[in-house]
C-alpha positions in Angstrom: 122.3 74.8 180.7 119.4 72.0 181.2 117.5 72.9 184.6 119.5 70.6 186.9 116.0 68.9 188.4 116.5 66.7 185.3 118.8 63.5 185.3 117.9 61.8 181.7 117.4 62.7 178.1 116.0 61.1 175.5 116.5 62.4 171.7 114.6 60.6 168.8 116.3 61.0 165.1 119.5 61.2 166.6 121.9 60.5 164.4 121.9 63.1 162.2 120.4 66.9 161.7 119.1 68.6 164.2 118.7 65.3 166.4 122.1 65.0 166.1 123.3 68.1 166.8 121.0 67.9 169.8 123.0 64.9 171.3 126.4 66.9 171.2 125.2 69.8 173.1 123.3 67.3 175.6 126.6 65.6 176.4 127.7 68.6 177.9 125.4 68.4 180.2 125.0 66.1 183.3 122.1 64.2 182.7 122.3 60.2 181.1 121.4 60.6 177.7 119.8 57.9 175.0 120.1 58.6 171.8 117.0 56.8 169.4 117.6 56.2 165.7 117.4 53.2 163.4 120.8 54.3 161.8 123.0 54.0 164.4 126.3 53.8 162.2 127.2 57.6 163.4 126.3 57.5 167.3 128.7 54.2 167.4 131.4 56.9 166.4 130.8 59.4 168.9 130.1 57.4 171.5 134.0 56.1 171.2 134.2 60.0 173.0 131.5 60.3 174.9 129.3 58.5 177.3 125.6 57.5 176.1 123.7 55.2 175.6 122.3 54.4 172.0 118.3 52.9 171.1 118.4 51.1 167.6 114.7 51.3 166.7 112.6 52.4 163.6 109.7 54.5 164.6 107.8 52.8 162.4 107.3 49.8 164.6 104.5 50.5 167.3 105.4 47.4 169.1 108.7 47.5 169.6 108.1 51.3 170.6 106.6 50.1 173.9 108.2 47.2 174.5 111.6 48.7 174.5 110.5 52.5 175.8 108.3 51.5 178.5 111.5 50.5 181.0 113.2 53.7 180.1 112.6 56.6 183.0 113.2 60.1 181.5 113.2 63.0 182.3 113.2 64.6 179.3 112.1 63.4 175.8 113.3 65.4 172.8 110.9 64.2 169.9 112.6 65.3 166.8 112.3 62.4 164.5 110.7 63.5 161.1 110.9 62.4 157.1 109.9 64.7 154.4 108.7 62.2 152.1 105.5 63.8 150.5 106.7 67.5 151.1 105.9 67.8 147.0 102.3 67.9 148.1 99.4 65.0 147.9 98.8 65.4 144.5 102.6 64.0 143.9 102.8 61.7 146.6 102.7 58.0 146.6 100.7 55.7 148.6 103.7 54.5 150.8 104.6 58.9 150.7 101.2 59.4 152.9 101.7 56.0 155.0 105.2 56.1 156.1 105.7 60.0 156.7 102.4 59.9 158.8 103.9 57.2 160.9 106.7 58.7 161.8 105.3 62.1 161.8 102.9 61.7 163.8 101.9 58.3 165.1 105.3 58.0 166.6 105.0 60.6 168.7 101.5 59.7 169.8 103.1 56.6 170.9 106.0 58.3 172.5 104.2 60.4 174.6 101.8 57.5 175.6 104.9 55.3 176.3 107.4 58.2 178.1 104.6 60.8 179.8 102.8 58.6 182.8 106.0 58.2 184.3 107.2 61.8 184.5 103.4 62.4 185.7 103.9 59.9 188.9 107.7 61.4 189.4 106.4 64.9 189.0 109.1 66.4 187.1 109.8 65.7 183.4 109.7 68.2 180.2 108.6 67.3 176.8 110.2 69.0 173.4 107.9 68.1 170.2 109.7 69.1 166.6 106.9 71.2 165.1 107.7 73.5 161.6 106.6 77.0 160.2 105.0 74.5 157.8 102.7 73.1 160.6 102.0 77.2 161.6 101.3 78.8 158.3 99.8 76.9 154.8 102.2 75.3 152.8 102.3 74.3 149.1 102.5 70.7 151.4 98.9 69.4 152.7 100.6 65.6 153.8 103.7 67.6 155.6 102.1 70.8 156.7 99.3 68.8 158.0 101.0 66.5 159.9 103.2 69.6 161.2 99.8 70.9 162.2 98.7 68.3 163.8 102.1 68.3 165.9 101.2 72.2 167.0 97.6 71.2 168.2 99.1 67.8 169.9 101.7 70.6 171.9 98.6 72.4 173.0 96.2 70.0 174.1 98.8 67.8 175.6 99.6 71.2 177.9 96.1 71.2 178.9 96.0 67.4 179.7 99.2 67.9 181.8 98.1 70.7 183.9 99.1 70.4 187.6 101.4 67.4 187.2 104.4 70.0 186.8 105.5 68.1 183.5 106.6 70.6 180.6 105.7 71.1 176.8 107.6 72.6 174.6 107.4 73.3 170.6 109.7 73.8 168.5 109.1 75.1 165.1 111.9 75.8 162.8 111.6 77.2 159.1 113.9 75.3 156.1 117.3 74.4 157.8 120.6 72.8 156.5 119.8 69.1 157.0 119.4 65.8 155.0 116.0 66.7 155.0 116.0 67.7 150.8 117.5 64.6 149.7 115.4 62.4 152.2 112.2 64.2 150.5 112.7 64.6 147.1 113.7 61.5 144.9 114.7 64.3 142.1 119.0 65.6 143.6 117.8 68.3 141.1 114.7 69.5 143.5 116.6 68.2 146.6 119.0 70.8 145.5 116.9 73.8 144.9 114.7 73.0 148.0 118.4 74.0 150.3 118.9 76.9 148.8 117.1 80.2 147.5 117.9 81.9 150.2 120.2 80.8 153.7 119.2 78.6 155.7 119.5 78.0 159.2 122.0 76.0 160.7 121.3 73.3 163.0 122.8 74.8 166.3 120.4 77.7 165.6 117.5 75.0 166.1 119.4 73.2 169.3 119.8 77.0 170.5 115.6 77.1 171.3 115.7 73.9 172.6 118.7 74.2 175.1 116.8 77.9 176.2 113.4 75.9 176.9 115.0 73.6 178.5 116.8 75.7 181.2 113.8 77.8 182.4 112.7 77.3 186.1 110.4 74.7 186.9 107.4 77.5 187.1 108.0 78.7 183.5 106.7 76.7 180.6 108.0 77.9 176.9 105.1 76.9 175.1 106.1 77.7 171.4 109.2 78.5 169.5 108.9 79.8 166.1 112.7 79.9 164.1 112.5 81.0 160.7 116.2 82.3 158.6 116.3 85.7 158.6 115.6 85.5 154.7 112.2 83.5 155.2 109.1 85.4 155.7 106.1 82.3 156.1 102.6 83.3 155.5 102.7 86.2 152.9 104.4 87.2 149.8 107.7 88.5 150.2 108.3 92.3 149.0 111.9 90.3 147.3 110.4 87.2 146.6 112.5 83.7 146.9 113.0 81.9 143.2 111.3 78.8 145.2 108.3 77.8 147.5 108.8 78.1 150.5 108.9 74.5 152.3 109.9 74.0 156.0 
């Protein structure tokens, strides 16, 4: 159960995944909750059963970012937009691979915070959830996604530091490979998409929304700084004793 100080949710990539699984256990709760995505085709659905209110925006566009976000008071902002695109490594990936996946990745939630934190600051509550990965914890075979996954982890530090005193949260959540669009999103190849999801079995996406709901319920003078969720089958940062046919890519 969300700590009952908070009123309002916000949940980027949320039509779909983990962001989307997110937004169904959210409106269980009693808070008003926006759902952020620039597919919006499958929030239209559920909101025919259930109340919420639904952003159309692409992450992608820094202006529109502010200029719709910036009226918005929350209380909590779940971060969890991502794309894969790249996760073959730099040495494979395009041009528009590096560009786009860095914008969403981690511009986006630069601008998020810059757009969503001050006012939780001058109300003096608010808590916010960035969607690290194992990959941003432990070297991957995927410099453009690990790094920006990296980045994500030092952002959830420093912006703890940066926040001390105003009694505003931060919270990461980093989940290994997990049963998601994310494969087919990444990979241009079905037949890569394919073996990416499997080797081994993957987390579901409730196990993800699971760490989120459980930072999100501690008292106001506990702070759940990191999350690490890894399937009980992947072992990040050292070769396995029954080693996986694949890489391992979160």
């Amino acid at each position: 159960m969300i700590n009952k100080i908070y009123k309002s949710v916000l949940i980027t990539g949320a039509a779909d995944g983990i962001g989307l699984e997110t937004l169904k256990r959210v409106l269980k709760e009693k808070v008003d909750v926006y759902a952020l995505d620039k597919n919006i085709a499958k929030l239209k659905r559920l909101q025919k059963k259930f109340k919420f209110k639904i952003i159309e925006l692409d992450l992608t566009n820094t202006d529109k970012i502010y200029e719709i976000l910036s009226k918005l008071k929350v209380d909590i902002l779940i971060a969890n937009a991502g794309i894969g695109r790249g996760a073959e490594g730099i040495l494979k990936a395009s041009r528009n691979d590096i560009e786009i996946s860095t914008k969403i990745n981690l511009e986006s939630y630069l601008h998020l915070l810059k757009t969503i934190v001050p006012g939780m600051i001058k109300r003096r509550k608010g808590h916010v959830v960035l969607m690290g990965s194992l990959a941003g914890l432990y070297p991957q075979m995927s410099t453009i996604y690990g790094g920006q996954k990296g980045a994500i982890h030092r952002i959830a530090q420093s912006l703890r530091i940066e926040l001390s005193g105003s009694r505003v949260k931060v919270s990461e959540i980093c989940p290994g490979r997990t049963k998601t669009n994310f494969g087919n999103v990444a990979f241009d190849d079905k037949v890569k998409a394919k073996k990416f999801m499997s080797g081994f079995t993957l987390l579901e996406p409730r196990d993800i929304v699971d760490g989120i709901m459980f930072a999100l319920s501690t008292r106001w003078r506990s702070n759940i700084s990191t999350i690490e969720i890894s399937g009980t089958e992947q072992s990040p940062g050292g070769v396995p004793i029954y080693p996986v046919k694949d890489p391992i890519l979160t």
